[in-house]
DSSP file (Angstrom, degrees, kcal/mol; ACC not computed):
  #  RESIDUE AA STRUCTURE BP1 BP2  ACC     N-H-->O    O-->H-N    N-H-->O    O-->H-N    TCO  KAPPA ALPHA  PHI   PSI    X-CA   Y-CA   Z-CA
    1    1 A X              0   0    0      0, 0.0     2,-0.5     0, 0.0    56,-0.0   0.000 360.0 360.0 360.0 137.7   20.9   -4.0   24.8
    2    2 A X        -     0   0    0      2,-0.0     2,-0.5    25,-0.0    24,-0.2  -0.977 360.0-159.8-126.7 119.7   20.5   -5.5   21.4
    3    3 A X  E     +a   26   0A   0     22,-2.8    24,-0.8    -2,-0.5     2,-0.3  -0.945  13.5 175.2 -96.6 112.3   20.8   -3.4   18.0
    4    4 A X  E     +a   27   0A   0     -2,-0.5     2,-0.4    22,-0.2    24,-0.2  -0.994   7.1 168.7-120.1 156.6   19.4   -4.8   14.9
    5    5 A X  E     -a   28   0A   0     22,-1.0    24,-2.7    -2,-0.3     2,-0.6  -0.983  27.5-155.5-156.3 169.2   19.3   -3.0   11.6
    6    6 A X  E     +a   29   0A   0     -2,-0.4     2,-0.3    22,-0.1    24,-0.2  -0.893  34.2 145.8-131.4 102.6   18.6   -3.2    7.9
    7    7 A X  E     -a   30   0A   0     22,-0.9    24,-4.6    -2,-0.6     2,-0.1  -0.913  48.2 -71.8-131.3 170.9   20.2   -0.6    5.3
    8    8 A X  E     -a   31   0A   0     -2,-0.3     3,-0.2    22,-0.2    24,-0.2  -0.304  55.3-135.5 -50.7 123.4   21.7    0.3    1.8
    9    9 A X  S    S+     0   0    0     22,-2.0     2,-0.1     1,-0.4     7,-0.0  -0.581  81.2  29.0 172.1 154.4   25.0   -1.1    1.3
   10   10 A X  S    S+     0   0    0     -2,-0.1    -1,-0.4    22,-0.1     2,-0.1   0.101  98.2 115.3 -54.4 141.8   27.5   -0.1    0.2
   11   11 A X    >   -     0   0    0     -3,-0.2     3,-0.7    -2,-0.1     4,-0.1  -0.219  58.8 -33.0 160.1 127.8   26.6    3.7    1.4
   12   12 A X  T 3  S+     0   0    0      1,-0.3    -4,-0.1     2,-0.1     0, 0.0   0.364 118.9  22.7 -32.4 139.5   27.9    6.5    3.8
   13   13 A X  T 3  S-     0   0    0      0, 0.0    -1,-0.3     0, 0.0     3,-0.1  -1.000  88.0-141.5 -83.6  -9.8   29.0    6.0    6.2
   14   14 A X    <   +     0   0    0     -3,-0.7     2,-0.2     1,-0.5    -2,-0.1   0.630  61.2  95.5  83.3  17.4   30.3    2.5    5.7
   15   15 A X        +     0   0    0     -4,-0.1    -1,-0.5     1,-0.1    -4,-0.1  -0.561  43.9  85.7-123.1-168.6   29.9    0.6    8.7
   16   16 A X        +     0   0    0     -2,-0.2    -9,-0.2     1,-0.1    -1,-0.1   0.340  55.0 153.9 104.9  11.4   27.0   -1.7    9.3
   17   17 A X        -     0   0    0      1,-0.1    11,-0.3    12,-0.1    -1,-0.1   0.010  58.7-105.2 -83.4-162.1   28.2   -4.5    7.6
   18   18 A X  S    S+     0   0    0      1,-0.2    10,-0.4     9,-0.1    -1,-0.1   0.997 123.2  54.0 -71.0 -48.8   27.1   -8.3    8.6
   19   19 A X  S    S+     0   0    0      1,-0.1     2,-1.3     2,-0.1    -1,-0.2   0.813  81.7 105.0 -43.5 -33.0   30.6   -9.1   10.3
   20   20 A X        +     0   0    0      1,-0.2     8,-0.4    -3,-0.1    -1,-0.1  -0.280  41.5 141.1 -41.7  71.4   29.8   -5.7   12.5
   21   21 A X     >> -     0   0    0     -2,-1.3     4,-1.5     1,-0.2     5,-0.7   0.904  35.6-159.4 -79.0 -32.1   28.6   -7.7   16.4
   22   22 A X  T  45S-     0   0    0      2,-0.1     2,-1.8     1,-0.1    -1,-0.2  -0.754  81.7 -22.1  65.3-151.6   30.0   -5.7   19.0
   23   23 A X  T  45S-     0   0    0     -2,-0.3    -1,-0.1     1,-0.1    -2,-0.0  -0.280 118.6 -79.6 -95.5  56.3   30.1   -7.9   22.0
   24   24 A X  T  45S+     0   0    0     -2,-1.8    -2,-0.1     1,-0.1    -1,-0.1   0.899 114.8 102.3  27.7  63.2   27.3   -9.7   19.8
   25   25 A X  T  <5 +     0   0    0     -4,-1.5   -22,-2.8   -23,-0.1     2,-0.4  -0.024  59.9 101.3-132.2  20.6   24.2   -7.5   20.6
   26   26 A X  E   < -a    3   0A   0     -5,-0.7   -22,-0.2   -24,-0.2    -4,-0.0  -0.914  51.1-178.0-110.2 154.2   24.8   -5.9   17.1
   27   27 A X  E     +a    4   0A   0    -24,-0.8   -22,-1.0    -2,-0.4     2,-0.2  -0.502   6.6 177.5-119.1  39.1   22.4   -7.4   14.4
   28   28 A X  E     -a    5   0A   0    -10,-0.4     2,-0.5    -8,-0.4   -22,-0.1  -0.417  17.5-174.5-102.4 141.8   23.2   -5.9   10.9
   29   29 A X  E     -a    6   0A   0    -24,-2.7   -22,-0.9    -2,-0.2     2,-0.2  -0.786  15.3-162.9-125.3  84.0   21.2   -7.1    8.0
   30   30 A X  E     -a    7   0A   0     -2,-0.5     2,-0.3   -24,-0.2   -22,-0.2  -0.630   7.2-164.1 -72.2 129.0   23.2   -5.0    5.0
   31   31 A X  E     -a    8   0A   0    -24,-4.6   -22,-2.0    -2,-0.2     3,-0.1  -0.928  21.0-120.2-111.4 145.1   20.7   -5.1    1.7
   32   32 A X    >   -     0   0    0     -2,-0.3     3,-1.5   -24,-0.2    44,-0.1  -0.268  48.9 -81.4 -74.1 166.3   22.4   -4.2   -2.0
   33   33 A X  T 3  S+     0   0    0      1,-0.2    44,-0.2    44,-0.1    -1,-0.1  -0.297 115.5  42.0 -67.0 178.6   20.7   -1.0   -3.7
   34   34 A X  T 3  S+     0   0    0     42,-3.5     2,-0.7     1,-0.1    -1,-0.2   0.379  83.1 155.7  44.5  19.5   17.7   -1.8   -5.4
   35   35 A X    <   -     0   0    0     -3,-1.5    -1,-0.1    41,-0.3     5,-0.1  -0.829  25.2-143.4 -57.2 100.0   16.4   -3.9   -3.2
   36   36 A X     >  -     0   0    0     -2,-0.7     4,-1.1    41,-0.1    -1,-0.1   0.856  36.7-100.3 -41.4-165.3   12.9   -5.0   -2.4
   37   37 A X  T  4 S+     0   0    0      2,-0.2     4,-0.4     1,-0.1     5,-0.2   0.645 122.6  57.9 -94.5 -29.7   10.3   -6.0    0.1
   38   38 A X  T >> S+     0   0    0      2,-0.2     3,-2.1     3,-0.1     4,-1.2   0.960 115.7  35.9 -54.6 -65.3   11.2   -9.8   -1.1
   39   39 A X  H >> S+     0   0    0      1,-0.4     2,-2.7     2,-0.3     3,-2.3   0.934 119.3  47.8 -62.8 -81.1   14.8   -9.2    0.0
   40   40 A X  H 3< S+     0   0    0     -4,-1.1    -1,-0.4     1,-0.4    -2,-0.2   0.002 111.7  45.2 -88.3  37.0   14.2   -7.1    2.9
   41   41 A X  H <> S+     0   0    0     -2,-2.7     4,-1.1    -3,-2.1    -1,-0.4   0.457 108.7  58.1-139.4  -5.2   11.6   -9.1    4.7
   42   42 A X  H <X S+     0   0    0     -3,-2.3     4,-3.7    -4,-1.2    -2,-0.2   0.788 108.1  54.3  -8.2 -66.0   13.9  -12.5    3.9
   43   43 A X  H  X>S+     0   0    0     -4,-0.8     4,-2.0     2,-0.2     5,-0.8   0.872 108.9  42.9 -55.4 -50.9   16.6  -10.2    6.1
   44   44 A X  I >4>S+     0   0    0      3,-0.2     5,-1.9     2,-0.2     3,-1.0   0.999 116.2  53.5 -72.0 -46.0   14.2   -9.6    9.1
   45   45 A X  I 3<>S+     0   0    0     -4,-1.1     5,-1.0     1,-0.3    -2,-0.2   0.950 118.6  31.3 -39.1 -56.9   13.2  -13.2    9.0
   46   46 A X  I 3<5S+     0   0    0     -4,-3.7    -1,-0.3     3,-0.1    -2,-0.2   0.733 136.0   8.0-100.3   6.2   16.0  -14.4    9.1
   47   47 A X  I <X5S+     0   0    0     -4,-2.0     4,-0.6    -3,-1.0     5,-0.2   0.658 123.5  48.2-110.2 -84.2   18.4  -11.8   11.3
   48   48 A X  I  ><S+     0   0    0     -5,-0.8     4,-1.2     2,-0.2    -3,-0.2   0.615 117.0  31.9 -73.3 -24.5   16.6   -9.6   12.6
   49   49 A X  I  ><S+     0   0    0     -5,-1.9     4,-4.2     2,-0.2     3,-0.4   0.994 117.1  54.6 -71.2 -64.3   13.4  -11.8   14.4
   50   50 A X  H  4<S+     0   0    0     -5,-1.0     4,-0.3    -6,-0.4    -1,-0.2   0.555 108.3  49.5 -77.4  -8.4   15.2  -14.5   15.1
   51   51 A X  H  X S+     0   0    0     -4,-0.6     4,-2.2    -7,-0.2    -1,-0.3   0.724 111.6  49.4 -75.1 -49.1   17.7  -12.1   17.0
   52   52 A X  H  X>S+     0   0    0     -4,-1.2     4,-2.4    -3,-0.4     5,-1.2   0.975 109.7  45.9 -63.9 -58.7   15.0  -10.5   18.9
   53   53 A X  H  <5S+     0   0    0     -4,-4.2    -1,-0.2     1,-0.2    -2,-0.2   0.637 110.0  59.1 -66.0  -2.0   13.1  -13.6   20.3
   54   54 A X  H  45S+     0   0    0     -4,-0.3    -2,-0.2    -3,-0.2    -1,-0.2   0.931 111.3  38.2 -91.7 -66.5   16.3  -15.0   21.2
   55   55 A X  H  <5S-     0   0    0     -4,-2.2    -2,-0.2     1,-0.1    -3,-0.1   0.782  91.1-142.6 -83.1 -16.0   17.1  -12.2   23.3
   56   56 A X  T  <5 -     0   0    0     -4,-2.4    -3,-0.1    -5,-0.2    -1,-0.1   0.944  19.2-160.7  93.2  38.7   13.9  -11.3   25.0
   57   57 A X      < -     0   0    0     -5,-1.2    -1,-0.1     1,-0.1    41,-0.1  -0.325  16.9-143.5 -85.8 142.6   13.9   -7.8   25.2
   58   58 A X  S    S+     0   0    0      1,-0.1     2,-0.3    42,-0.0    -1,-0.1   0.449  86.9  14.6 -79.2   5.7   11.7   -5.8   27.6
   59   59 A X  S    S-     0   0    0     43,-0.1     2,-0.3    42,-0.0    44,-0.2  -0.823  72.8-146.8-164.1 147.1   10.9   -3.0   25.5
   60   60 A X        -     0   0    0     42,-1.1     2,-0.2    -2,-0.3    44,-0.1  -0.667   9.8-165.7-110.2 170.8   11.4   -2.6   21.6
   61   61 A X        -     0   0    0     -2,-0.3     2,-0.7    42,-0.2    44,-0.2  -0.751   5.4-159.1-166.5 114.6   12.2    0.5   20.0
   62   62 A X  E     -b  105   0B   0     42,-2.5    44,-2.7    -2,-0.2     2,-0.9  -0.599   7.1-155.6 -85.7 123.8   11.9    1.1   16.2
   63   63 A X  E     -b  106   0B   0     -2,-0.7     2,-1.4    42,-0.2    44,-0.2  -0.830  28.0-146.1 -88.3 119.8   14.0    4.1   14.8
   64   64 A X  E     +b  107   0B   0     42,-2.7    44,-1.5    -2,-0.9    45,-0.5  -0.361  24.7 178.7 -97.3  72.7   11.8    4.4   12.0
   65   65 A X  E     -b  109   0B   0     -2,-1.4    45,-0.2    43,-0.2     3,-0.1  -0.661   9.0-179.9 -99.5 113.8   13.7    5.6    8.6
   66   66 A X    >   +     0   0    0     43,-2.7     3,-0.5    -2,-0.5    44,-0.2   0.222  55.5 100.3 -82.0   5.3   11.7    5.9    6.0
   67   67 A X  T 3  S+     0   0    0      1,-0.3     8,-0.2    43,-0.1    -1,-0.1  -0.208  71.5  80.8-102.0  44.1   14.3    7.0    3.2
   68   68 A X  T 3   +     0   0    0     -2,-0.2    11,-0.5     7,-0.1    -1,-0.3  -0.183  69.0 113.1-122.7  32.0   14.2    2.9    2.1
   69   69 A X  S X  S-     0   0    0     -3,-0.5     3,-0.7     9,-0.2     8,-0.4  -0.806  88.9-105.1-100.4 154.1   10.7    3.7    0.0
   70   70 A X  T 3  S+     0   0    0      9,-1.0     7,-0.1     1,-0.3    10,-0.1   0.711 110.0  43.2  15.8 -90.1   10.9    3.3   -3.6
   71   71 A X  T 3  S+     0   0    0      8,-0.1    -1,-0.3    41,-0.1     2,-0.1   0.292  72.4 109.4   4.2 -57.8   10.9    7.2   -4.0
   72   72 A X    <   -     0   0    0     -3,-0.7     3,-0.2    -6,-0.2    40,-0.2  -0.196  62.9-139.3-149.1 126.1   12.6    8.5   -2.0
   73   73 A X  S    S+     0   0    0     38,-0.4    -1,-0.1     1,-0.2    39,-0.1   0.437  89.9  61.3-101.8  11.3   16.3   10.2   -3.7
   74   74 A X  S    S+     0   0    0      3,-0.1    -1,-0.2     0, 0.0    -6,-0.1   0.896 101.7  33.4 -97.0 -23.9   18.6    9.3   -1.1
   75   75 A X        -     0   0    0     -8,-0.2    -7,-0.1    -6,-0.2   -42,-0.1   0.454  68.6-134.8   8.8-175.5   18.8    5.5   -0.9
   76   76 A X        +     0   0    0    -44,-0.1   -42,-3.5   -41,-0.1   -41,-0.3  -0.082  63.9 119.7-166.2  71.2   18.4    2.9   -3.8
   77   77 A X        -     0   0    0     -8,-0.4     2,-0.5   -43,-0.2   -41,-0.1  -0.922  57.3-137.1-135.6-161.9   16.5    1.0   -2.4
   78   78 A X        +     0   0    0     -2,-0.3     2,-0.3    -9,-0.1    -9,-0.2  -0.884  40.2 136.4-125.0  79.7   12.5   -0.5   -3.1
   79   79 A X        -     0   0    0     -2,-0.5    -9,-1.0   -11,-0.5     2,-0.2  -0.799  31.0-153.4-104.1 176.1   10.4   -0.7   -0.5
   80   80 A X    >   -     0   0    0     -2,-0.3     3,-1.3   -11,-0.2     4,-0.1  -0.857  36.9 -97.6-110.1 163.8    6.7    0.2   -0.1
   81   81 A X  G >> S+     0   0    0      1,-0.3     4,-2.5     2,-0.2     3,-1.8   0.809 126.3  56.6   3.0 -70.9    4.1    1.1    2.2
   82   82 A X  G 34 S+     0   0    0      1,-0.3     4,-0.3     2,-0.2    -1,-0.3   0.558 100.5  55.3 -60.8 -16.1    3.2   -2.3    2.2
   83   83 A X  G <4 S+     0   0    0     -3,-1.3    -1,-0.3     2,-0.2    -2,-0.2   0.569 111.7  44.8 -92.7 -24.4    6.6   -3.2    3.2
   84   84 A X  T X> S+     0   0    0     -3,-1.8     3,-2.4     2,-0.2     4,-1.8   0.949 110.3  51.5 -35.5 -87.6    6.4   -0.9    6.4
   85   85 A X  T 3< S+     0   0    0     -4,-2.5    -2,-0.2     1,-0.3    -3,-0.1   0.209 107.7  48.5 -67.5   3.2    3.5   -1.7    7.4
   86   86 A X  T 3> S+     0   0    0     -4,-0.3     4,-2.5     3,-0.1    -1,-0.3   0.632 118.1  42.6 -96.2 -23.9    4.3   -5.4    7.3
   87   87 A X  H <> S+     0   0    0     -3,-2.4     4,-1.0     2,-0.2     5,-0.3   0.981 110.7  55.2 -62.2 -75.2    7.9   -4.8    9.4
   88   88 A X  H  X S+     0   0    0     -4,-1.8     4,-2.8     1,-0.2    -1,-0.1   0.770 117.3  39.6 -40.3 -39.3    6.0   -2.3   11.8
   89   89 A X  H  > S+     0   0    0      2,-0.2     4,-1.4    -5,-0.2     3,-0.4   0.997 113.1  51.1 -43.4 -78.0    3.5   -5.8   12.2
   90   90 A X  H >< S+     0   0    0     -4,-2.5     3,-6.5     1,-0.2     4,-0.5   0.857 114.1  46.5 -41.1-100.6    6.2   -8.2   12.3
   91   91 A X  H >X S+     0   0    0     -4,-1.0     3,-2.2     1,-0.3     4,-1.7   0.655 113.9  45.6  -6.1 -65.4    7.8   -5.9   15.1
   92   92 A X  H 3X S+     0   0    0     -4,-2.8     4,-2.1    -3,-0.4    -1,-0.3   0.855 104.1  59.2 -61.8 -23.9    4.7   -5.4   17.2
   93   93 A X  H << S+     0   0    0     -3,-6.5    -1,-0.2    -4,-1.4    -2,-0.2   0.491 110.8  43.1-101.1  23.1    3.7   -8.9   17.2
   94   94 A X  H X> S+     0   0    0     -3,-2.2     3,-5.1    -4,-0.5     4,-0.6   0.730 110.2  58.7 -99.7 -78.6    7.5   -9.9   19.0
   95   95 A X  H >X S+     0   0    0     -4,-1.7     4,-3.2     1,-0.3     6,-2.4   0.643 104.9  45.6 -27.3 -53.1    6.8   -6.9   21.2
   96   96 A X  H 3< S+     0   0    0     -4,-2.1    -1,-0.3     1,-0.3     4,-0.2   0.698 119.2  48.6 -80.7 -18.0    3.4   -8.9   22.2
   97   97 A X  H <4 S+     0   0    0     -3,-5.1    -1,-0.3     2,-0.1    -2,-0.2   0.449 127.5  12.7-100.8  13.3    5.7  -12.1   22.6
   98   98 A X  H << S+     0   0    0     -3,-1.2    -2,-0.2    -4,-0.6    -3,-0.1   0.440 128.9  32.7-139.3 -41.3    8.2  -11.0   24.4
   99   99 A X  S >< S-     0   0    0     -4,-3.2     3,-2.1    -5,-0.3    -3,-0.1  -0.192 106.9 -92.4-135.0  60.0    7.9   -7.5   26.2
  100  100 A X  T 3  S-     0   0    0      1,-0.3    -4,-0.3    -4,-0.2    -5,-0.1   0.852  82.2 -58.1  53.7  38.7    4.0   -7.4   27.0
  101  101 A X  T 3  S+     0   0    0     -6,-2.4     2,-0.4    -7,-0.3    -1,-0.3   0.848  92.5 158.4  62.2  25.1    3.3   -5.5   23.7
  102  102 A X    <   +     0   0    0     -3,-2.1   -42,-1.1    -7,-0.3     2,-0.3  -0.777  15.2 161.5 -88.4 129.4    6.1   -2.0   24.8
  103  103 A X        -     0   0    0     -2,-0.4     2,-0.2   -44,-0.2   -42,-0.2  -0.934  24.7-173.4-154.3 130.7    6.8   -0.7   21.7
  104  104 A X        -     0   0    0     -2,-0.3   -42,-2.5   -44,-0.1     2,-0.3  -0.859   4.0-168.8-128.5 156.0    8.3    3.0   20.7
  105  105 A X  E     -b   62   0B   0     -2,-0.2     2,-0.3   -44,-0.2   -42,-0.2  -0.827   4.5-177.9-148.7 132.5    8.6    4.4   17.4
  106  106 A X  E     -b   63   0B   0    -44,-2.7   -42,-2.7    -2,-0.3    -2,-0.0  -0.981  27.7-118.5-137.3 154.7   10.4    7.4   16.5
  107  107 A X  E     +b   64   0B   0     -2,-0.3   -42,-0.2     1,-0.2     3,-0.1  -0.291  35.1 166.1 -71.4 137.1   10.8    9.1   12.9
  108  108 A X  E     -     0   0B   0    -44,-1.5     2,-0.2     1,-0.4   -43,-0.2   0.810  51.2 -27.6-130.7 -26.2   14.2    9.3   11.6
  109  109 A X  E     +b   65   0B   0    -45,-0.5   -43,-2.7     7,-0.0    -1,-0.4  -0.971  47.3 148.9-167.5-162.3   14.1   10.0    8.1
  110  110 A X        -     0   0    0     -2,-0.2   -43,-0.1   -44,-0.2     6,-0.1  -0.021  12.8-170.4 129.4 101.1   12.4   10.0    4.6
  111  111 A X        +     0   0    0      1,-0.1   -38,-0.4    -2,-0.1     2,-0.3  -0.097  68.4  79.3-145.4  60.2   12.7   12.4    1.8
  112  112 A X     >  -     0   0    0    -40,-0.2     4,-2.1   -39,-0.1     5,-0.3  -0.922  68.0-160.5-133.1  88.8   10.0   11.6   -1.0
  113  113 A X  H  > S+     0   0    0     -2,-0.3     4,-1.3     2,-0.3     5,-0.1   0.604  89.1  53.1 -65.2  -1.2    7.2   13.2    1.1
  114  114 A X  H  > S+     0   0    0      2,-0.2     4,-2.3     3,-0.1     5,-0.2   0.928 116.3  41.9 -56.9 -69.9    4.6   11.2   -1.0
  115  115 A X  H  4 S+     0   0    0      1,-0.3     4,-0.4     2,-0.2    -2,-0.3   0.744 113.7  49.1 -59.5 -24.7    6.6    8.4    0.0
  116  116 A X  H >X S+     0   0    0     -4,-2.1     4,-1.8     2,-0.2     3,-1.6   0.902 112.8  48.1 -91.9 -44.5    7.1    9.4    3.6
  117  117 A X  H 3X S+     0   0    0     -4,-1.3     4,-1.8     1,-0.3    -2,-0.2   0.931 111.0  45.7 -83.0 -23.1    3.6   10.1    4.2
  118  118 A X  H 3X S+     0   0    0     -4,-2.3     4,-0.9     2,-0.2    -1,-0.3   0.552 121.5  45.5 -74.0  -5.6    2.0    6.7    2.6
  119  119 A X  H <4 S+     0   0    0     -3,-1.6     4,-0.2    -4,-0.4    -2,-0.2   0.504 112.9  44.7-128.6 -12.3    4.9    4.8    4.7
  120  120 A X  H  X S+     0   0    0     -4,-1.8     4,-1.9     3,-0.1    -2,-0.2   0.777 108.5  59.5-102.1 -22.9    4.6    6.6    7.8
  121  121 A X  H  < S+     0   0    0     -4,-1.8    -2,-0.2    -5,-0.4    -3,-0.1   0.961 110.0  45.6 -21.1 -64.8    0.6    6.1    7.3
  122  122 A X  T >< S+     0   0    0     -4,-0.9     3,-0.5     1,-0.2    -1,-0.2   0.807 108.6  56.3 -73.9 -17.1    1.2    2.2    7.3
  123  123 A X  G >> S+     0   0    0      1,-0.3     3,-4.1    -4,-0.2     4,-3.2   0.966 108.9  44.5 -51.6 -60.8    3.5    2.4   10.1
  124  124 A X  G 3< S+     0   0    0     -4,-1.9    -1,-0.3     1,-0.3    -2,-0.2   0.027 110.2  51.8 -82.0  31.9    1.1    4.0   12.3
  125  125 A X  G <4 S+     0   0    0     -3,-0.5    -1,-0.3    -2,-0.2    -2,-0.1  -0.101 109.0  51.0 -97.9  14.5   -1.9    1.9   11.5
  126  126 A X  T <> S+     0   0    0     -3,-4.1     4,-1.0    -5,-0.1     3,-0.4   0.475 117.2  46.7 -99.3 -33.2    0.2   -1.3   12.2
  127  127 A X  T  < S+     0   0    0     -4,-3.2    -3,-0.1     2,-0.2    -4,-0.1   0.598 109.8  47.2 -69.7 -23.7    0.9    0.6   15.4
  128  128 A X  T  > S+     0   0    0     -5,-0.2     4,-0.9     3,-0.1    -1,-0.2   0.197 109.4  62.2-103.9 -19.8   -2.5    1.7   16.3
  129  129 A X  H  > S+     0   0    0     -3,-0.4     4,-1.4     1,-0.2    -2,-0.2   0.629 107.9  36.3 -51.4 -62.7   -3.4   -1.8   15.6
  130  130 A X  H  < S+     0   0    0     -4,-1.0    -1,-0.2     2,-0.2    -2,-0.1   0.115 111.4  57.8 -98.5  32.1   -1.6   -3.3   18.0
  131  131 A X  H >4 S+     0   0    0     -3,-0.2     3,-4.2     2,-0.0     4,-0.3   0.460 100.2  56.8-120.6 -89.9   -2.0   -0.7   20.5
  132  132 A X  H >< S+     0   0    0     -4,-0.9     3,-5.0     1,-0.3    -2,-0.2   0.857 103.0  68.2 -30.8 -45.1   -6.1   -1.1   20.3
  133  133 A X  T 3< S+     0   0    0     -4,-1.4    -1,-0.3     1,-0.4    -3,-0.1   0.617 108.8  35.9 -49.7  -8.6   -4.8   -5.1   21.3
  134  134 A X  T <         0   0    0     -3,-4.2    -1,-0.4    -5,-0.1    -2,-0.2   0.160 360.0 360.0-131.3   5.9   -4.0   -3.8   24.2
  135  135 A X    <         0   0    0     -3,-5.0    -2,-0.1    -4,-0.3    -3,-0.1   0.561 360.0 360.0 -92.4 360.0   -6.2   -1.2   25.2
């Protein structure tokens, strides 16, 4: 099993930081508040992808927390749609190089419903996308 993940920090609870491995299957890609799709697609490039093909995994699975939009009053940080729906891409198109395109998504959070519904919109049409690629 391999964990990788991207959040606000510093901010509760207060672990996740880079040093965090485990028996090195942990992946944490800590971004400061106010941080952008520049920043946070810099972080999967360069942690989280290269972590993934490395390890091969036979199914992915995205916990999909949406409370990193722009909007959104718990967080500080700036992403967009567009910033989803380019991850949710990125993600599916290791999924197609590694574990025959298996891919689950589940919602986990998001609470600027303007913002949660344009960012789970671009999810699921990067998802539905790469689905049809396989249908």
């Amino acid at each position: 099993m391999l964990f990788a993940s991207t959040h606000q920090m510093p901010l509760y609870p207060g672990t996740g930081a880079r040093a965090e491995t485990g028996v090195g299957n942990i992946f944490n890609a800590p971004l400061a508040p106010m941080t952008g799709g520049r920043e946070m697609r810099s972080a999967y490039e360069g942690i989280v992808f290269p972590a993934l093909r490395d390890f091969q995994p036979e199914l992915l699975m995205i916990s999909a927390g949406f409370d990193a939009h722009a909007a959104d009053p718990l967080a500080n940080l700036n992403w967009t749609e567009a910033d989803f729906g380019w991850v949710t891409a990125e993600i599916c198109s290791i999924a197609a190089e590694c574990c025959d395109g298996r891919v689950v998504s589940t919602l986990e959070g998001g609470y600027d419903l303007d913002g949660l519904a344009g960012s789970v919109a671009a999810h699921l049409d990067a998802l539905i996308a790469h689905t049809e690629a396989y249908a």
